[in-house]
Backbone bond lengths (Angstrom), bond angles and torsions (degrees), N, CA, C in turn:
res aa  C-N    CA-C-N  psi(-1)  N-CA   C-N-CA  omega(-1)  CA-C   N-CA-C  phi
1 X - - - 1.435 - - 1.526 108.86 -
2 X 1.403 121.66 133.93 0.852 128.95 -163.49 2.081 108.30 -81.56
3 X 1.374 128.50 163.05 1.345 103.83 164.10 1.690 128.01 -59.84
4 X 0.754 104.96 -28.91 1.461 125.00 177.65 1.636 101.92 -47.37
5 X 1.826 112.63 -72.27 1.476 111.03 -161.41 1.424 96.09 -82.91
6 X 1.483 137.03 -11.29 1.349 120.50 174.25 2.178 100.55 -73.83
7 X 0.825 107.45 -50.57 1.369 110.29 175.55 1.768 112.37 -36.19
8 X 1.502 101.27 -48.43 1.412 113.40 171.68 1.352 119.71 -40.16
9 X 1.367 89.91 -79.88 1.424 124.72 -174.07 1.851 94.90 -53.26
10 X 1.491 133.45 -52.61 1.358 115.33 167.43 1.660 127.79 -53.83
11 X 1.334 114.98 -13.24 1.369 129.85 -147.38 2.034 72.47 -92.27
12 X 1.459 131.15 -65.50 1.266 155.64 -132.23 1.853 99.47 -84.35
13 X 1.451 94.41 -32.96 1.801 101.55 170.40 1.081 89.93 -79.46
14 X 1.476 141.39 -69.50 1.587 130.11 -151.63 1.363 101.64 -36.01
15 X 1.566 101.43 -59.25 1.445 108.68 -150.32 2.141 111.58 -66.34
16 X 1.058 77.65 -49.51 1.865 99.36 160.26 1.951 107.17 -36.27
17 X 1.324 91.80 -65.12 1.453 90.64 -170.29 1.690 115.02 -70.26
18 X 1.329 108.18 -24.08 1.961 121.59 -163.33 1.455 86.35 -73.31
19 X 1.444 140.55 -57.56 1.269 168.01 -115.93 1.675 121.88 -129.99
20 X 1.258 105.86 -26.01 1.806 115.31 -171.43 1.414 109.67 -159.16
21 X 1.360 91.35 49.29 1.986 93.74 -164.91 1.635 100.88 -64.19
22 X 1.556 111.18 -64.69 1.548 100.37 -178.43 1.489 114.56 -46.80
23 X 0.874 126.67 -52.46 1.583 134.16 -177.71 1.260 109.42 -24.14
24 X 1.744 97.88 -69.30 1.497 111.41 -175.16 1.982 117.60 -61.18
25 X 1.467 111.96 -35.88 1.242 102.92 172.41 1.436 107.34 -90.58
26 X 0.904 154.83 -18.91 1.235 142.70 158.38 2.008 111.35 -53.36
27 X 0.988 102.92 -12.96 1.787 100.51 -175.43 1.213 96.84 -114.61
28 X 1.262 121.34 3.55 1.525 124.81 171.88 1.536 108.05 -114.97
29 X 0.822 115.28 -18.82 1.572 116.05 167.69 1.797 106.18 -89.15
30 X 1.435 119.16 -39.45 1.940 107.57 175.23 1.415 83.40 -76.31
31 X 1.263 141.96 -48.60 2.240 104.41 -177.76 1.334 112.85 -76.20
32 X 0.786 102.04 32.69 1.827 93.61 -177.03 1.842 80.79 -121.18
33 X 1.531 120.90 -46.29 1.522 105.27 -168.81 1.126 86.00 -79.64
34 X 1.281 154.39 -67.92 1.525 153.09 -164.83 2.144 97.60 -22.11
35 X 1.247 96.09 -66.28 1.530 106.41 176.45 1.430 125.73 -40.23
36 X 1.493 104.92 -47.90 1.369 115.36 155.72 1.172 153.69 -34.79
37 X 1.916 91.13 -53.43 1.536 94.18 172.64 1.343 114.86 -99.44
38 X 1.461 125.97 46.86 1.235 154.09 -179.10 1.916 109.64 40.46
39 X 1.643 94.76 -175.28 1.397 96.54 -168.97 1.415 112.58 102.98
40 X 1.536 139.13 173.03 0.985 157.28 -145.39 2.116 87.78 -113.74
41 X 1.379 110.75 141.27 1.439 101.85 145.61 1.625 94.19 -161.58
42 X 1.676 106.70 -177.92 1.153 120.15 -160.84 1.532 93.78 -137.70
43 X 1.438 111.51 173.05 1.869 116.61 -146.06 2.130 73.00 -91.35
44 X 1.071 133.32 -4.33 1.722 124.04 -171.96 1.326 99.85 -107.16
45 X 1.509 131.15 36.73 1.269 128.44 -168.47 1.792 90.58 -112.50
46 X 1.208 97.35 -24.52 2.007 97.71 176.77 1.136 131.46 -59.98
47 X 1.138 139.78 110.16 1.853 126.69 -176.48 1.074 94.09 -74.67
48 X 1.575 96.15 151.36 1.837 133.65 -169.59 1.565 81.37 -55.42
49 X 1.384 135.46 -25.37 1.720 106.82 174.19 0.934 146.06 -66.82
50 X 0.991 124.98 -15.61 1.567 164.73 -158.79 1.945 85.14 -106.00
51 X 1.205 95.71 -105.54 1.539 106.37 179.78 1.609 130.96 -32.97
52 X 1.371 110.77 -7.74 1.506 134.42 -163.03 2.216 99.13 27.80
53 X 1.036 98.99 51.16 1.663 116.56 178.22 1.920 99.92 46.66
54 X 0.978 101.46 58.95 1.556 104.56 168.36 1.743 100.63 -141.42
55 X 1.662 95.04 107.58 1.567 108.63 -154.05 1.680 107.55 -71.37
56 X 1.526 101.16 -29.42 1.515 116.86 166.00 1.853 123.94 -48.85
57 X 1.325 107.09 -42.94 1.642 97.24 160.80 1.118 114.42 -33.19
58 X 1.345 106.45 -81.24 1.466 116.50 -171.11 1.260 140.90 -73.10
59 X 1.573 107.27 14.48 1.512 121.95 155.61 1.271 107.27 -105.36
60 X 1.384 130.28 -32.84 1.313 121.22 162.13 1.878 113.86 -61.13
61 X 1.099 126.11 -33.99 1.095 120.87 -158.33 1.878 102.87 -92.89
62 X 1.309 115.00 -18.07 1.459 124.91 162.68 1.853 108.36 -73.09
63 X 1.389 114.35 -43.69 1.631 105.56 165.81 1.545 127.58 -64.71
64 X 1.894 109.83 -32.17 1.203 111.12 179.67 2.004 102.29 -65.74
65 X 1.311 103.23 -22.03 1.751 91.38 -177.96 1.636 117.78 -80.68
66 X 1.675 83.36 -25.72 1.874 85.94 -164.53 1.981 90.63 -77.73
67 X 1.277 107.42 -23.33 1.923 98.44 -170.99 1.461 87.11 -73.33
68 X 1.589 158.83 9.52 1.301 146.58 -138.04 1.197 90.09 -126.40
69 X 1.729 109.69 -44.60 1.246 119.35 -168.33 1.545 115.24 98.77
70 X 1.239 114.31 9.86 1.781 131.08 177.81 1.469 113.12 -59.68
71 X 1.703 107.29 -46.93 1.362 125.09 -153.02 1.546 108.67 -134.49
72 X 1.264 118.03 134.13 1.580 110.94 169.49 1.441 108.90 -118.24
73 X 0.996 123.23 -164.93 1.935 139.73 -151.49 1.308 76.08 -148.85
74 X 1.690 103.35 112.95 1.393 135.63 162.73 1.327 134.59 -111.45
75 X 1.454 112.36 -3.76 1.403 145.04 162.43 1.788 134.79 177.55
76 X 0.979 107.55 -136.46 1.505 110.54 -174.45 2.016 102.87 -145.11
77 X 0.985 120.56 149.74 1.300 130.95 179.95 1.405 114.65 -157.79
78 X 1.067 131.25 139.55 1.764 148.66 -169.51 1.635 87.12 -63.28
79 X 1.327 119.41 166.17 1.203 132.05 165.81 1.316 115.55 -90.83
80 X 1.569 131.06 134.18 1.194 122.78 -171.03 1.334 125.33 -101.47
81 X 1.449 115.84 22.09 1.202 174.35 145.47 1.795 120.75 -48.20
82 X 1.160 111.43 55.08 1.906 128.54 -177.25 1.905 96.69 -27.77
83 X 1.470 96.33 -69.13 1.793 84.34 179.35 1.383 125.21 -58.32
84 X 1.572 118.07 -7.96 1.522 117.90 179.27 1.678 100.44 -82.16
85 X 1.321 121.64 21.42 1.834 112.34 -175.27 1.485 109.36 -7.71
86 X 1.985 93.66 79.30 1.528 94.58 171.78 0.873 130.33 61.22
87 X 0.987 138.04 12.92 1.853 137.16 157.25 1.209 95.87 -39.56
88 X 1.495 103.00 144.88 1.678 113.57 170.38 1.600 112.99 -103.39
89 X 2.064 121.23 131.40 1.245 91.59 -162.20 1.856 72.47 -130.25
90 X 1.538 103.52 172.64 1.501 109.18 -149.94 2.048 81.08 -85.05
91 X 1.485 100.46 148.25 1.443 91.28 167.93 1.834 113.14 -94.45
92 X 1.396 128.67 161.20 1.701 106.70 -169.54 1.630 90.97 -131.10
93 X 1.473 127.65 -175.23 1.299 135.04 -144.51 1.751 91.87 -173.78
94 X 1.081 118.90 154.07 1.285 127.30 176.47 1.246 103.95 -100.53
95 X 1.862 102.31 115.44 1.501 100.44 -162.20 1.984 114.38 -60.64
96 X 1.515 112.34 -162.74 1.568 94.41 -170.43 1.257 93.20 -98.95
97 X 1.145 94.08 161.18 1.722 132.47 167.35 1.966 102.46 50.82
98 X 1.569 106.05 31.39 1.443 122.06 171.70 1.444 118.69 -83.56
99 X 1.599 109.91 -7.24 1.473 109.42 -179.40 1.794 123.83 -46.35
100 X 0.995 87.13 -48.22 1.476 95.90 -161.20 1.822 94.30 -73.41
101 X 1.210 111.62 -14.73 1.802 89.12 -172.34 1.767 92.24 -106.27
102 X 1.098 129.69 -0.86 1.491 146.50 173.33 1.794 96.60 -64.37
103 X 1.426 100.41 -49.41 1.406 93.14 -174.49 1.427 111.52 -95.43
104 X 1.530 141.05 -4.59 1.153 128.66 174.84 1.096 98.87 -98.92
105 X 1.282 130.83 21.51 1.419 131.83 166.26 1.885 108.15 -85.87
106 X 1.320 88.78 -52.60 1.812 107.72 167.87 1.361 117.03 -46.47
107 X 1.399 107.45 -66.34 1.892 107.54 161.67 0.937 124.25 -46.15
108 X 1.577 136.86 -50.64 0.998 131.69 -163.29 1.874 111.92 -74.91
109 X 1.489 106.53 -28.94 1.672 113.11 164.40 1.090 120.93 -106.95
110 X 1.162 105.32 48.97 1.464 127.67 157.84 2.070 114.93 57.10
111 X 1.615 99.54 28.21 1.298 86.14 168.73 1.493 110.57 -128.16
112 X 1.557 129.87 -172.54 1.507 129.11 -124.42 1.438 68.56 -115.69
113 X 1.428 110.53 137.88 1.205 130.70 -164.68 1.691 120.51 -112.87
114 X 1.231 96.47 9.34 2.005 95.54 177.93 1.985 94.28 -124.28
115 X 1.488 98.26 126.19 1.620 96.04 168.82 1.563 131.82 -33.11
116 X 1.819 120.69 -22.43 0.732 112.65 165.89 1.249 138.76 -82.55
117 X 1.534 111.48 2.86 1.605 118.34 164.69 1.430 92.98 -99.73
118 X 0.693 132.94 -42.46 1.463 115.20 178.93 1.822 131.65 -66.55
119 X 1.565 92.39 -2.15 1.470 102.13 149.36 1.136 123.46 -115.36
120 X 1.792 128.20 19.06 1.392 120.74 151.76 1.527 110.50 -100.80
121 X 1.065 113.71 12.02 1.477 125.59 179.42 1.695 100.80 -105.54
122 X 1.016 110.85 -1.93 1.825 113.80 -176.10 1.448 99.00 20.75
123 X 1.272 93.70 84.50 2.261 115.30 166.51 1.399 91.64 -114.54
């Protein structure tokens, strides 16, 4: 990334966070449980509920994890997404031995921090 699009891309969290704060941690807390309960996912794995259909949360909120160091880019996958004609979007992985700060991330913003509440909460 060049200085330029990191500048961007910082300019796009500010504004994200000043402006759509729940939004943004709420779409950072379902990829953070998504991450959890292992497997491959991609920033289009969020329902428009979560995201209230603003596709930018949740590409910002997949960079705010990967700049954290939570999550890495383990490949590439088509969009599953008919109007995205194939856009390619990076697939991510819960980086290693990130568990434990995955979940004091959850505590600390106030959400339930073991996968199994987070699958009676259907996130």
């Amino acid at each position: 990334m060049t200085p330029l699009q990191e500048n961007d891309l910082m300019r796009a969290v500010i504004l994200v966070v000043a402006f759509k704060a729940e939004d943004f941690h709420a779409a950072c807390a379902a990829l953070i449980y998504r991450a959890l309960a292992g497997g491959d996912f991609t920033a289009a794995c969020l329902p428009a509920e979560i995201t209230k259909g603003d596709i930018h949360v949740s590409g910002l909120a997949v960079k705010m994890l990967q700049k954290c160091g939570l999550i890495v880019c383990v490949g590439y996958l088509p969009s599953p997404d008919p109007a995205a004609k194939g856009r390619i979007l990076r697939s991510w992985r819960l980086a290693p031995a990130k568990e434990s700060t995955a979940r004091t991330w959850l505590q600390r913003h106030g959400y339930p921090a073991t996968i199994s509440e987070q699958q009676s909460l259907a996130i």
